[in-house]
Structure formats: C-alpha cells, structure tokens
C-alpha positions in Angstrom: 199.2 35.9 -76.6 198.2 37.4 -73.6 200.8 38.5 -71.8 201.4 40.8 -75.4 197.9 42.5 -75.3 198.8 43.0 -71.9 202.1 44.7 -72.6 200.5 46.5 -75.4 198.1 48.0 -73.7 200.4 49.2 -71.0 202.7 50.6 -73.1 199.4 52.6 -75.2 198.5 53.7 -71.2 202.2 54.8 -70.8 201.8 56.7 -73.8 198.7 58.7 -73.1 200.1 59.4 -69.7 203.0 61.2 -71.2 200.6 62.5 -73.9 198.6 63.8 -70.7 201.5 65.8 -69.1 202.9 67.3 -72.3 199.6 68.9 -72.7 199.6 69.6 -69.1 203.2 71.3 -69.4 202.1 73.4 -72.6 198.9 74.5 -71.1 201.1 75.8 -68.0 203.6 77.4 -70.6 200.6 79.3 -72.3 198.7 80.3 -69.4 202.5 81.6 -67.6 203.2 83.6 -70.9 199.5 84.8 -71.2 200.0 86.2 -67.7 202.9 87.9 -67.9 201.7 89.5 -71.3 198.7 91.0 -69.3 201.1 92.0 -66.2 203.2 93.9 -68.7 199.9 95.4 -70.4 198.6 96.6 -66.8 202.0 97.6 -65.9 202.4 99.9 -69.3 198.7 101.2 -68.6 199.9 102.2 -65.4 203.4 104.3 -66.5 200.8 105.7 -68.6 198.4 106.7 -65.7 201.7 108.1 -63.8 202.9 110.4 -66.7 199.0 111.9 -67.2 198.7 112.5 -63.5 202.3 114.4 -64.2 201.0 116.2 -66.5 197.9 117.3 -65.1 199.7 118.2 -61.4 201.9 120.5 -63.8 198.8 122.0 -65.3 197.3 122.4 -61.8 200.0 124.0 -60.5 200.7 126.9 -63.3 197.0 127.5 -62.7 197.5 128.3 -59.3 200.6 131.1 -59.7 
C-alpha cells in the first residue's frame, strides 16, 4: 500500500512538473509575440517619423528658393 501512495504521488509531482513548463512555454510564446507586436508598432511609428521629416525637408526647401 505504500509503495502505491508513493507512485501516486510521483506521478501527481511528474504531472505538475510538466504542468509547470507548459505554462512556462506559453508564458515565453506570449511575452515573444507581445514583443514583436511592439517592435512592429515602434518600427511603423518610425516610417511614419521618416515620411514627416520628408515632408517637412520638402517644405523647407521650397521656402528657401
């Protein structure tokens, strides 16, 4: 009777190990696709930056002539 509880309760810490890095494994996934969400967002804001800077050189310069 033992030697069950013993298995048992091996097998339910097996389990919550597993349990342990599937959570670990998702919470990588989320944070990795939360990143490159705000990489894309910094890298749109700063097309965006580019094109007004354009725009305003362009400005500038028909002032000037």
């Amino acid at each position: 009777m033992h030697v069950m509880e013993q298995q048992l309760a091996s097998q339910h810490t097996r389990s919550q190990i597993e349990q342990a890095e599937q959570l670990r494994h998702s919470r990588r996934l989320r944070t990795l696709r939360r990143a490159r969400r705000m990489e894309h967002r910094a890298e749109h804001r700063m097309v965006q930056a580019w094109r007004r800077a354009a725009e305003l050189r362009t400005g500038l310069e028909s002032l000037d002539y």
